[in-house]
Backbone as CSV, one residue per row, in Angstrom:
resi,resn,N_x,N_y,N_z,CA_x,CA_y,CA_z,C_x,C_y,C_z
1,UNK,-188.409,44.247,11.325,-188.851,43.420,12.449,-188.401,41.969,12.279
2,UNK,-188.696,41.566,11.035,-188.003,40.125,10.637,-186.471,39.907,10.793
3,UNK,-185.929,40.808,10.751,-184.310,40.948,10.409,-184.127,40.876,12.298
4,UNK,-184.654,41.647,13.097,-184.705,41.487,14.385,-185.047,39.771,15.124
5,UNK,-186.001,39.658,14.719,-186.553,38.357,15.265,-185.277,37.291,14.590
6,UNK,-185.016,37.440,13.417,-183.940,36.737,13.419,-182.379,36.721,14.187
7,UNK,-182.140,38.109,14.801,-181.713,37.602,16.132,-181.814,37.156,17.049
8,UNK,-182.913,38.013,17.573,-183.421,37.765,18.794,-183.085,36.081,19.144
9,UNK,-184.341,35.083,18.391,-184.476,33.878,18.299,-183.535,33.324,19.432
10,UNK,-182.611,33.125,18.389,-181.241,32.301,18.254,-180.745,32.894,19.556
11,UNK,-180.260,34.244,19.713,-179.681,34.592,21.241,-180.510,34.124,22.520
12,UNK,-181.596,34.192,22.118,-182.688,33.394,23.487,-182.255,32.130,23.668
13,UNK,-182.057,31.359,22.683,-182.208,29.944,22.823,-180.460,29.405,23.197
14,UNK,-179.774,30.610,22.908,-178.472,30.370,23.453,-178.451,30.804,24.808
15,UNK,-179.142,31.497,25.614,-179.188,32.354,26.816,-179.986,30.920,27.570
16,UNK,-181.176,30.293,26.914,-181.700,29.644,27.822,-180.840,27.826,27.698
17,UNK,-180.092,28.171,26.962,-179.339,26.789,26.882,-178.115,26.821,27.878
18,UNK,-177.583,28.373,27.877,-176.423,28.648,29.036,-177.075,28.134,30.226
19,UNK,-178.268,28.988,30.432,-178.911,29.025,31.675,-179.104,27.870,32.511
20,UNK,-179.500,26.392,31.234,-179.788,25.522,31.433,-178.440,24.672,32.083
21,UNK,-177.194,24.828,31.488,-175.916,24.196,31.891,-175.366,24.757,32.759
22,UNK,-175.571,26.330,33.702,-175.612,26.429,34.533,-175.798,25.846,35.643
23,UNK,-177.791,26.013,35.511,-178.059,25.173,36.658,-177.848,23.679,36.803
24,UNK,-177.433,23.217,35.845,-177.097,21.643,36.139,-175.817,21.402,36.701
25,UNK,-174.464,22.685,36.095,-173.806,22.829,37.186,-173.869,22.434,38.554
26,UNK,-174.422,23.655,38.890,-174.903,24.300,40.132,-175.469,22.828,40.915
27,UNK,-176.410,22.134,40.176,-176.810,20.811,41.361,-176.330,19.614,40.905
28,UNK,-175.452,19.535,39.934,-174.312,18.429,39.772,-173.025,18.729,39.522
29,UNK,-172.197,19.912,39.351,-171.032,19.951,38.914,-170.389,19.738,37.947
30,UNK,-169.178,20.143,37.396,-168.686,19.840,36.071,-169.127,18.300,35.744
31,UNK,-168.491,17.483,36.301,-168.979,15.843,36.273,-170.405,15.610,35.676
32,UNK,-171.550,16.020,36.146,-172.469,16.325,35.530,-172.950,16.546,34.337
33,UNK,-172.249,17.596,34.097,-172.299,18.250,32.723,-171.617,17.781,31.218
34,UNK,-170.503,17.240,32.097,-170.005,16.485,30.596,-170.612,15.171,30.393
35,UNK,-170.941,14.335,31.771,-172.052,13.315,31.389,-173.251,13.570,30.621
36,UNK,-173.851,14.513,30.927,-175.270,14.530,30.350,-174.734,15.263,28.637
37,UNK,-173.832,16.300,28.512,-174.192,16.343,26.955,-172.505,16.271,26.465
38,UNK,-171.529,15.387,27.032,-170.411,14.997,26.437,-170.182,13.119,26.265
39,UNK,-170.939,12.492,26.517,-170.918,11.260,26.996,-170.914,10.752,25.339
40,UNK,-170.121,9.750,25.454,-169.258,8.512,24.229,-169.629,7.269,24.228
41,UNK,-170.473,6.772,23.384,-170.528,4.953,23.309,-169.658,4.765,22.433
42,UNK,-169.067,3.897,22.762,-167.792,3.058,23.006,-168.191,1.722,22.642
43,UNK,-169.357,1.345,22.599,-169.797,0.032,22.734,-169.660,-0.875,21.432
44,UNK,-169.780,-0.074,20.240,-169.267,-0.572,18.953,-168.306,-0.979,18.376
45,UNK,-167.359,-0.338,19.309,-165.935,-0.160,19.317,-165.205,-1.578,19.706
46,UNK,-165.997,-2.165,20.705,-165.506,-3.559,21.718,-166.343,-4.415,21.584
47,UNK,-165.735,-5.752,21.060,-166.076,-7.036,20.730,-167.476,-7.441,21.888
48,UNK,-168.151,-8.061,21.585,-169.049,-8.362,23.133,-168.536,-9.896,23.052
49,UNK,-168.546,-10.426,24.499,-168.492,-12.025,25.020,-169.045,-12.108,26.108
50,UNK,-169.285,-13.503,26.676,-169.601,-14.121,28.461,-168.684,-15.156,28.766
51,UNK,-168.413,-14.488,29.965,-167.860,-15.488,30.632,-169.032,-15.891,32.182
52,UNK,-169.334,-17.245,32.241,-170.237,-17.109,33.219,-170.904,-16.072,33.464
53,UNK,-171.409,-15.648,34.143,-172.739,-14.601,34.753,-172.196,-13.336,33.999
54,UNK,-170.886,-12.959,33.753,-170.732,-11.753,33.542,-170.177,-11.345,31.896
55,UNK,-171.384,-10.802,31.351,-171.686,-10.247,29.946,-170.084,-9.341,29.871
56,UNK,-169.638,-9.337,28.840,-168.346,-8.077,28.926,-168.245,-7.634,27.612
57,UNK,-167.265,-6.441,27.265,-166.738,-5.971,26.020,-165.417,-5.992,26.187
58,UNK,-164.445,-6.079,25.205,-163.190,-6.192,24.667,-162.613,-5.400,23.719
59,UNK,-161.761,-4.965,23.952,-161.175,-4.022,22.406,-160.078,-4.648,22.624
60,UNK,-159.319,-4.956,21.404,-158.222,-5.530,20.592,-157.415,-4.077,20.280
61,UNK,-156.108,-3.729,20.373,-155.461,-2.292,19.938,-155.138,-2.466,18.535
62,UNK,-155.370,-1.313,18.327,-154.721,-1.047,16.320,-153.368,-1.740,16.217
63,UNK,-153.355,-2.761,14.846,-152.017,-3.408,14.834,-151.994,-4.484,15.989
64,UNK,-153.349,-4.989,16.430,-152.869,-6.234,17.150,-152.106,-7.275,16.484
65,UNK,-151.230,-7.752,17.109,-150.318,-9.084,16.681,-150.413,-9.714,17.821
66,UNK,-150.342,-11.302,17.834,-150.559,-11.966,18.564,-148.905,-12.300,19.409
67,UNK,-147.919,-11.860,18.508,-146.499,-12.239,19.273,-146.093,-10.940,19.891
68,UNK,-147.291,-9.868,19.735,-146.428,-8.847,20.781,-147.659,-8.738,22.345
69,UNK,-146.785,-9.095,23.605,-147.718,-8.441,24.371,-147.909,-6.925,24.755
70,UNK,-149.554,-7.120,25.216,-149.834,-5.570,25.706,-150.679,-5.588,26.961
71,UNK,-150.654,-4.117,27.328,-151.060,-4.142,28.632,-152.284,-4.376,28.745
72,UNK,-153.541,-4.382,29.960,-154.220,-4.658,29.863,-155.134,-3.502,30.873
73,UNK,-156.129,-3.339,30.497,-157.075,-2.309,31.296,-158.442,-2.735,32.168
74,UNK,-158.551,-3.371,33.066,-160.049,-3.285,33.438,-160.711,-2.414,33.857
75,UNK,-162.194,-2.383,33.804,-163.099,-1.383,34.432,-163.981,-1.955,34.424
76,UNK,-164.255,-1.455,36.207,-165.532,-1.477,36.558,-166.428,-0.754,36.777
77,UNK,-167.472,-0.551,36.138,-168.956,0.074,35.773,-169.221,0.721,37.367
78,UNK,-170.164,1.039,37.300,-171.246,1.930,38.668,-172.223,0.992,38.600
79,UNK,-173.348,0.956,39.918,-174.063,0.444,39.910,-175.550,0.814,39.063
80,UNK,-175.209,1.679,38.176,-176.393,2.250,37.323,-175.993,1.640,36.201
81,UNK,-174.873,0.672,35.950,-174.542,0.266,34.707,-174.960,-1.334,34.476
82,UNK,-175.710,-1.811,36.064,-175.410,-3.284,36.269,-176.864,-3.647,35.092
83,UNK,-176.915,-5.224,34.876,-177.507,-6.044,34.058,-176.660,-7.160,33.231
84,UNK,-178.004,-6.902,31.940,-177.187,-8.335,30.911,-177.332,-8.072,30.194
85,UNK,-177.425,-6.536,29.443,-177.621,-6.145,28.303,-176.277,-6.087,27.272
86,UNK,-174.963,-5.986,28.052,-173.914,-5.885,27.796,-173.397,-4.786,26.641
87,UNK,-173.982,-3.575,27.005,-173.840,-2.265,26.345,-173.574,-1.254,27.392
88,UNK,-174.420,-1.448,28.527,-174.421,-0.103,29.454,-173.531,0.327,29.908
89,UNK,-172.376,-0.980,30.228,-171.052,-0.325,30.992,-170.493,0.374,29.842
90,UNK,-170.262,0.414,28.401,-169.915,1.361,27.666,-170.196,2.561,27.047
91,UNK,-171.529,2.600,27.564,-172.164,4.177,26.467,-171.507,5.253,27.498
92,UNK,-171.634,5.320,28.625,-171.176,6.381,28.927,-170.418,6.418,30.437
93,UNK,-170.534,7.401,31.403,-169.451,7.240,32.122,-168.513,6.160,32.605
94,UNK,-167.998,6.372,31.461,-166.644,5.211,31.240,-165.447,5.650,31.060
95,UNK,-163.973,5.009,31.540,-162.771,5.180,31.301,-162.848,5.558,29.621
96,UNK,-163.566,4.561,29.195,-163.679,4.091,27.451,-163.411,5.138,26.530
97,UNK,-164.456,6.326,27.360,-164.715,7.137,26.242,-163.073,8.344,26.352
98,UNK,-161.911,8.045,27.285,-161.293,8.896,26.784,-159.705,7.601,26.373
99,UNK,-159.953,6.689,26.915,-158.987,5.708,26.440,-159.142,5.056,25.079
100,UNK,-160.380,4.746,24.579,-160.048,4.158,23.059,-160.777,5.878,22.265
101,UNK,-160.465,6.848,22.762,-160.612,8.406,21.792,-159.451,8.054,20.574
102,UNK,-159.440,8.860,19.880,-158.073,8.816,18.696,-157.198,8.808,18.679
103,UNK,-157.187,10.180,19.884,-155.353,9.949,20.002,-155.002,9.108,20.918
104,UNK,-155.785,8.903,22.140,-155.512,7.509,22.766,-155.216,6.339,22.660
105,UNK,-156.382,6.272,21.032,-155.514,4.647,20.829,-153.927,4.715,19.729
106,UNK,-153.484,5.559,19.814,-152.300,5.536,19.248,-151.172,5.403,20.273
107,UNK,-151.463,6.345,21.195,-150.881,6.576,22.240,-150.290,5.679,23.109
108,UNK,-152.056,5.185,23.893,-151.164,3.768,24.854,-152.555,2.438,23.781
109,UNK,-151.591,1.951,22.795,-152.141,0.525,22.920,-152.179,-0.239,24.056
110,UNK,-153.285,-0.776,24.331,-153.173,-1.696,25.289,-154.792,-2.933,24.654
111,UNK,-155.155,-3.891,25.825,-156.519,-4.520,25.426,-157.553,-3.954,26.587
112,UNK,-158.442,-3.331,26.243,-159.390,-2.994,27.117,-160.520,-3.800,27.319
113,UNK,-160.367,-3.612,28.820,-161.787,-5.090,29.187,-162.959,-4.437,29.671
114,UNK,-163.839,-4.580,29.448,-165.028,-3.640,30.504,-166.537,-4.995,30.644
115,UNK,-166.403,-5.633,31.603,-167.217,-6.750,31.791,-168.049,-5.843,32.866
116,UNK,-169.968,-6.477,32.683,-170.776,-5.980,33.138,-171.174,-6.635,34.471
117,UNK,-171.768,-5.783,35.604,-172.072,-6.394,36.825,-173.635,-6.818,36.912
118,UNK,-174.176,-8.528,36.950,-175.097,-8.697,37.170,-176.153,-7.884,37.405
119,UNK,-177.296,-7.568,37.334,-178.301,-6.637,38.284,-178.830,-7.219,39.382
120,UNK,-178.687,-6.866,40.727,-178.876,-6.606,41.937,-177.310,-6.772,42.160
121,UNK,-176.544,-7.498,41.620,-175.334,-7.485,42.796,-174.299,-6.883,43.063
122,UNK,-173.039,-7.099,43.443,-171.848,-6.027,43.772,-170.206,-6.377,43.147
123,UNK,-169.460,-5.712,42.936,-168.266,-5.961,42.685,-167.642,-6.729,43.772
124,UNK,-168.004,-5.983,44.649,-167.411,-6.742,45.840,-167.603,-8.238,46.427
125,UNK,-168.887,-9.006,46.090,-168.999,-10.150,46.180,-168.145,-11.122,46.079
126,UNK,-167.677,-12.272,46.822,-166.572,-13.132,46.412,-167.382,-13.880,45.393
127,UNK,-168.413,-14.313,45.219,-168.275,-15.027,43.736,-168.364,-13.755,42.484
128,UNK,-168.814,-12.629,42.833,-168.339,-11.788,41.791,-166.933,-11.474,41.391
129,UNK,-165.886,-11.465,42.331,-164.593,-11.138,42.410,-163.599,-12.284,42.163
130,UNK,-164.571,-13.234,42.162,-163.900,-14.641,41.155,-164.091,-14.934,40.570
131,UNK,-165.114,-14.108,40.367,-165.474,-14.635,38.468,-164.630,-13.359,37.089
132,UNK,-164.808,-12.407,38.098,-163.789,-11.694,37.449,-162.122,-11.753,37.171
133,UNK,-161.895,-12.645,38.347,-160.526,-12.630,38.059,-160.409,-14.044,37.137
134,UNK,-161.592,-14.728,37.155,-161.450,-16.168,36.363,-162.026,-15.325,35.107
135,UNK,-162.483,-14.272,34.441,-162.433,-13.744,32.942,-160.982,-12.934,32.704
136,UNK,-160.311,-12.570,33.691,-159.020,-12.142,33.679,-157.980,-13.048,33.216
137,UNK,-158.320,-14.408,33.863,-157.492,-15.189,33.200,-157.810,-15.873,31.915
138,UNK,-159.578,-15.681,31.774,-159.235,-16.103,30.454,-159.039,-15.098,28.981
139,UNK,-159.032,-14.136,29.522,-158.477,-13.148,28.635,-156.953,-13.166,28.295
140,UNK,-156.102,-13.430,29.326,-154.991,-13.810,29.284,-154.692,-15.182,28.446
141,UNK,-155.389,-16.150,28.792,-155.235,-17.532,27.826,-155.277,-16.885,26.586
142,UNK,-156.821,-16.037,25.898,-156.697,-15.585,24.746,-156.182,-14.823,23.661
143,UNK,-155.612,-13.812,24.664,-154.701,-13.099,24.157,-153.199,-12.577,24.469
144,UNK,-152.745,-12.364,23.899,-151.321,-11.702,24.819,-151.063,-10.903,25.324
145,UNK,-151.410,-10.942,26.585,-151.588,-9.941,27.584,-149.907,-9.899,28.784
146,UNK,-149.479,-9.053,28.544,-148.592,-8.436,29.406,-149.139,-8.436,30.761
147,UNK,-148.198,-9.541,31.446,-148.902,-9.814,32.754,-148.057,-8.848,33.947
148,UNK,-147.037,-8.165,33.545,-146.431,-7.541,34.455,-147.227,-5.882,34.135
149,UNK,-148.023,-5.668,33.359,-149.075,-4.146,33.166,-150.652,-4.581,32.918
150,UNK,-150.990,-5.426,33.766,-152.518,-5.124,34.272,-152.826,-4.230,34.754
151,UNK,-153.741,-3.468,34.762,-154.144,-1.909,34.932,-155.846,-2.289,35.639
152,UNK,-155.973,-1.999,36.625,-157.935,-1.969,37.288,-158.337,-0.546,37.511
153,UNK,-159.372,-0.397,37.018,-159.626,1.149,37.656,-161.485,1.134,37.351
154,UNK,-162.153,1.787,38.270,-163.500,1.456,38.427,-164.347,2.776,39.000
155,UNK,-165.186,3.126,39.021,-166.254,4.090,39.462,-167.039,4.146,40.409
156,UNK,-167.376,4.682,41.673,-168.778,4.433,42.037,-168.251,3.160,42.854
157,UNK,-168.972,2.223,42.560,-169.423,0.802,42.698,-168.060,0.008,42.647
158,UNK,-168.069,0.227,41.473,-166.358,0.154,40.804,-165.144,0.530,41.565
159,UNK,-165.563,1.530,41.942,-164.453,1.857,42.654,-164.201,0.993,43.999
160,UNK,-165.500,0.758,44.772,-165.330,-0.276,45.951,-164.719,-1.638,45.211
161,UNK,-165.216,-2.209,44.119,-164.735,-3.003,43.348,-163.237,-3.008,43.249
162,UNK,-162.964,-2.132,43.470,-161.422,-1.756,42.723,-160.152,-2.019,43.960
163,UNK,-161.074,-1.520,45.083,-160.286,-1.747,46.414,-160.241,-3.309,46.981
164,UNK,-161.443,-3.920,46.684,-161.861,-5.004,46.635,-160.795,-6.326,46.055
165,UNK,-160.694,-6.167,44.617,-159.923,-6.458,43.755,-158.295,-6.256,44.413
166,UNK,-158.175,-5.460,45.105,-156.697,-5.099,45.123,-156.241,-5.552,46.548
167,UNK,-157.335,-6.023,47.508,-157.257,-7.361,48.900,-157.482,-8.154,48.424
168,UNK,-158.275,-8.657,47.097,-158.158,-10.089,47.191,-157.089,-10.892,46.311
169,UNK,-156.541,-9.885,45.275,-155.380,-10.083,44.630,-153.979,-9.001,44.498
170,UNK,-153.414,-8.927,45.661,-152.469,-7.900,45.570,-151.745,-8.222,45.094
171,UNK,-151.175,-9.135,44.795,-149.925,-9.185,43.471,-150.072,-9.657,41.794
172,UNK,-151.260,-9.163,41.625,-151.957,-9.102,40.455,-151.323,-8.242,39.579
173,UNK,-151.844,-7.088,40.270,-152.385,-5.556,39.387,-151.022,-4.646,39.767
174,UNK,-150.408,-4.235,38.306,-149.402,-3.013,38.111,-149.654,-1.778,39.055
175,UNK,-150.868,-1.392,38.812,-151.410,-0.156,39.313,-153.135,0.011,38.862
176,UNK,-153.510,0.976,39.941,-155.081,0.957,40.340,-155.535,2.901,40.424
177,UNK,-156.897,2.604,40.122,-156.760,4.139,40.185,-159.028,3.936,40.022
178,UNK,-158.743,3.737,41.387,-160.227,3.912,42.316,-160.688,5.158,42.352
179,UNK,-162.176,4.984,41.764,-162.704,6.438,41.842,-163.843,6.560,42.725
180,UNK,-163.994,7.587,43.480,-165.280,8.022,44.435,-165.742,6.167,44.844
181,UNK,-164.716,5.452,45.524,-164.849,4.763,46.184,-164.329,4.758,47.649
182,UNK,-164.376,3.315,48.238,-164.093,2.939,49.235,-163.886,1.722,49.450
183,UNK,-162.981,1.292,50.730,-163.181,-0.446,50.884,-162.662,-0.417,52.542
184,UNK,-161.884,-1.495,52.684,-161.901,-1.762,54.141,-159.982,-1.348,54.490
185,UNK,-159.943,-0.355,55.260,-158.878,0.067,55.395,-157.576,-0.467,56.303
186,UNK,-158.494,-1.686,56.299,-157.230,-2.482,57.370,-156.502,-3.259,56.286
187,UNK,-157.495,-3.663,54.868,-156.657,-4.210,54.480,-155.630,-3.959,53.445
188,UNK,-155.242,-2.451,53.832,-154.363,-1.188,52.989,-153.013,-2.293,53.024
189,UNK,-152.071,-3.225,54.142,-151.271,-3.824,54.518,-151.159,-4.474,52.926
190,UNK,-152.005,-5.221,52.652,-152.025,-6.142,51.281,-151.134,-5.932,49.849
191,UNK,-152.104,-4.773,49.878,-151.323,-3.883,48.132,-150.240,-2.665,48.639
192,UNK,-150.094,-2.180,49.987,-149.138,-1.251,49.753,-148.223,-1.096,48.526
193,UNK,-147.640,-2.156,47.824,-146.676,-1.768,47.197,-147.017,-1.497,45.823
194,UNK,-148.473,-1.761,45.345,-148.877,-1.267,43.919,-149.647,0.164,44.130
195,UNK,-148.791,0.721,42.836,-149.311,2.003,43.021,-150.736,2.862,42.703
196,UNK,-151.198,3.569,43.397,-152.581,3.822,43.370,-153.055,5.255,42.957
197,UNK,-153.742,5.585,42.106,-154.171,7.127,42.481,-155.741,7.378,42.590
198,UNK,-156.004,7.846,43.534,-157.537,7.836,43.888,-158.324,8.894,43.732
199,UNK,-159.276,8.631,43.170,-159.996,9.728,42.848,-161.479,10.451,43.201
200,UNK,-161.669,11.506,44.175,-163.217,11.610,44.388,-163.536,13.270,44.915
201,UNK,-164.836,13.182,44.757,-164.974,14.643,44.642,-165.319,15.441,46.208
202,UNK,-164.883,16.260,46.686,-165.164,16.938,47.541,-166.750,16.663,48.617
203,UNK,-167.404,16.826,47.749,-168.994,17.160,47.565,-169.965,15.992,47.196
204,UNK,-169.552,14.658,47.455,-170.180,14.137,46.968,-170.971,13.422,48.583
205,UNK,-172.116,13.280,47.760,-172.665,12.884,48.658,-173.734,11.421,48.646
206,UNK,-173.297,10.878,46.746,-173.298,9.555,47.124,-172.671,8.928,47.801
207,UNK,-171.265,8.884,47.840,-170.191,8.288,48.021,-169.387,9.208,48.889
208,UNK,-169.353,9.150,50.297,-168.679,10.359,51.196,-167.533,10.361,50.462
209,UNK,-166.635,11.178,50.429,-165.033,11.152,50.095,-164.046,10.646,51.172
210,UNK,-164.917,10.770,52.580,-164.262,10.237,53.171,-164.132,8.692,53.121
211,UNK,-164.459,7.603,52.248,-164.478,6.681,51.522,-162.713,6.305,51.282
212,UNK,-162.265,7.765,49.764,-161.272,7.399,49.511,-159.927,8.209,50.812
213,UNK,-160.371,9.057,51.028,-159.809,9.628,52.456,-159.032,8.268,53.301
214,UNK,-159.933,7.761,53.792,-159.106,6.645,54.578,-158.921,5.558,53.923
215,UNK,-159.144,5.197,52.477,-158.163,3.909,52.187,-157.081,4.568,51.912
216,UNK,-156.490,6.330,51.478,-155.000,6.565,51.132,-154.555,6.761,52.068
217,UNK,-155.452,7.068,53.720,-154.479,7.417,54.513,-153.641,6.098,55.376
218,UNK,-155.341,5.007,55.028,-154.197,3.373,55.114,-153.044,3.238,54.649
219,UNK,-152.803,3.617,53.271,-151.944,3.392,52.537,-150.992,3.664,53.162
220,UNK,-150.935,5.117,53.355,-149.728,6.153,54.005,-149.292,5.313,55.300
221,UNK,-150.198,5.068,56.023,-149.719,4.516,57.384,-148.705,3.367,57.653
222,UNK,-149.461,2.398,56.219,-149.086,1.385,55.810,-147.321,0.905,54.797
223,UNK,-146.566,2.137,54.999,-145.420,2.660,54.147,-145.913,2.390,52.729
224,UNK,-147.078,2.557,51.896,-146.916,2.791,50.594,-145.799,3.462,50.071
225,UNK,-145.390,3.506,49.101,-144.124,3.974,48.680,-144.979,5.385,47.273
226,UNK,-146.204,4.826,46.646,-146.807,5.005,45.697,-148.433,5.731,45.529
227,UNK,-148.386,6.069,46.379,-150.031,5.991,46.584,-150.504,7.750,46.207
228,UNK,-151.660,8.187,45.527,-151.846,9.545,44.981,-153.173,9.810,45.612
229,UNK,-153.380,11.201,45.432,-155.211,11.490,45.843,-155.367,12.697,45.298
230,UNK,-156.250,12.629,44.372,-157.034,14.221,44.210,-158.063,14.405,44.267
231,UNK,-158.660,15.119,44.995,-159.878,15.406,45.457,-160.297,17.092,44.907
232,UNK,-161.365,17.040,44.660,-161.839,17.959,43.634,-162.835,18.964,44.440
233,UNK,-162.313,19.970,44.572,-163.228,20.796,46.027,-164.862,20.868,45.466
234,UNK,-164.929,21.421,44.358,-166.423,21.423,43.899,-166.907,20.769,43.423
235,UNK,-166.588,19.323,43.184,-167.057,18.109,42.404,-167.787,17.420,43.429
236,UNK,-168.910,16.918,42.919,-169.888,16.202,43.043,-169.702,14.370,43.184
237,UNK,-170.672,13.504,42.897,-170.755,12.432,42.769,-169.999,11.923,41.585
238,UNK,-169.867,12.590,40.425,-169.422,12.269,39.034,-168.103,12.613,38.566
239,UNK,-167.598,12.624,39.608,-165.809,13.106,40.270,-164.757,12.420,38.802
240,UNK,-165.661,10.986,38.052,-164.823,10.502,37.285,-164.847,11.141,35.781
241,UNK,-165.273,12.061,35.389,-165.465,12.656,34.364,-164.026,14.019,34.449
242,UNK,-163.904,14.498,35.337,-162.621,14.773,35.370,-161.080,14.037,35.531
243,UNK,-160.941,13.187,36.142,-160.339,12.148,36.842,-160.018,11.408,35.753
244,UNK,-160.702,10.734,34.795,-160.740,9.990,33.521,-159.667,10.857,31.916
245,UNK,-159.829,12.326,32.473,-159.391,13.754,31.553,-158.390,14.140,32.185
246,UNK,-157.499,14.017,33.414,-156.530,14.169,33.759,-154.835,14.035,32.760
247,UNK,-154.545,15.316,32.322,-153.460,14.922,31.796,-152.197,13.704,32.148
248,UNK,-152.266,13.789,33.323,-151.065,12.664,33.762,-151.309,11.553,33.566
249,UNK,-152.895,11.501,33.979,-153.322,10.260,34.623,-152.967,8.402,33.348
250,UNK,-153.032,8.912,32.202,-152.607,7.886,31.420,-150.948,7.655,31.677
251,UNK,-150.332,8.779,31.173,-149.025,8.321,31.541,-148.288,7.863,32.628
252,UNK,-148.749,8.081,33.779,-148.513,7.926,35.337,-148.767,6.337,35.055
253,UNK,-150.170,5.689,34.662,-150.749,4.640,35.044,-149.735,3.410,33.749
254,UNK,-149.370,3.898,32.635,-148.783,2.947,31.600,-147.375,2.780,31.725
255,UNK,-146.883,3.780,32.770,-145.170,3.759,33.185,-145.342,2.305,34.211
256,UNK,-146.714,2.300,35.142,-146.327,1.561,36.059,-146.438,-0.296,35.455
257,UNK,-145.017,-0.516,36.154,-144.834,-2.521,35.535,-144.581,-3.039,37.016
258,UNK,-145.260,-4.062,37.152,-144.768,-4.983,38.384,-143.778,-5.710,38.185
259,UNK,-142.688,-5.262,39.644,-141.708,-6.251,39.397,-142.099,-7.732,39.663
């Protein structure tokens, strides 16, 4: 009977642990699931600083030297990440956790920025969106940052952020890669020519998809030359947990240099 129960046990608790990642499936989707029991802090990893209102983290790449430049990465958080604690945008659904992974940082050195959004306010704000681009530049004063491979890419919140960012500075940013966002589609005219790949899930119903739907079809209208979309038929709100794991998606985004 003992020799039994010592199966039994263990197969139950694997049956009710399936059961359990099932249904979280089922009412969040893959996205879901790797958030709740795959999620990476990152936060140890990246220097903390402030620049005005906005708390941030920094990673420096293996073998930094100050006479070589490198590219540069921003991200912007979700609105579940906002405050001044200056940890949250890194523990978890973050670019972070698959860009500074192991083989990543061998892969594409670059400097990764991940500055935090006040609590109550928005990416989109013009004094938020100038204060960001005024820590952009002083990241640039500080380090050697390759100004022809700035890289923005954001979530959620972030992601409106991201569209945001890319009307109010279109000849900034190399390339952008907006997730389960949205912004204002007239002003697709601006950035046509930096390249974009957008990302959101079918099913979501924080963030309609029809969000990123019509800023690519601006794009298109707009002769983008560059512009991508994948949309994820059974994905949920958390669309960036795949999107972030995309085989291409690093190499696509570190080829692109502004002329």
């Amino acid at each position: 009977m003992r020799k039994k129960l010592l199966i039994i046990i263990p197969l139950c608790l694997v049956l009710l642990c399936a059961g359990a990642v099932g249904i979280y499936y089922a009412i969040e989707g893959y996205g879901g699931v790797v958030s709740l029991f795959a999620a990476v802090d990152r936060t140890d990893m990246m220097e903390a600083g402030q620049y005005g209102t906005l708390p941030y983290r920094v990673r420096l790449p293996d073998g930094y030297t100050p006479e070589r430049e490198f590219p540069l990465v921003l991200y912007l958080h979700g609105s579940g990440e906002r405050g001044d604690d200056n940890r949250a945008q890194t523990k978890k659904n973050s670019v972070m956790q698959t860009l500074l992974n192991k083989e990543n940082l061998v892969k594409y050195s670059c400097i990764a920025l991940a500055p935090q959004c006040p609590a109550g306010r928005w990416w989109d704000e013009p004094e938020i969106t100038t204060a960001l681009m005024g820590l952009l530049e002083q990241v640039k004063a500080d380090y050697p940052v390759d100004a022809a491979r700035i890289y923005i890419t954001g979530l959620s919140m972030g992601g409106f952020g991201t569209w945001d960012m890319l009307a109010a500075y279109p000849e900034y940013f190399a390339a952008a890669v907006p997730v389960c966002g949205g912004g204002d589609p007239e002003t697709a005219p601006l950035f046509r020519d930096v390249p974009i790949w957008a990302f959101h899930g079918a099913r979501d119903t924080v963030v309609l998809p029809e969000g990123s739907r019509d800023m690519v079809k601006a794009m298109e209208d707009a002769g983008a030359k560059d512009v991508r979309y994948t949309e994820y038929p059974e994905e949920k709100h958390q669309s960036w947990e795949k999107a972030y794991r995309e085989a291409d998606l690093f190499p696509w985004m570190f080829a692109q240099v502004k002329e």
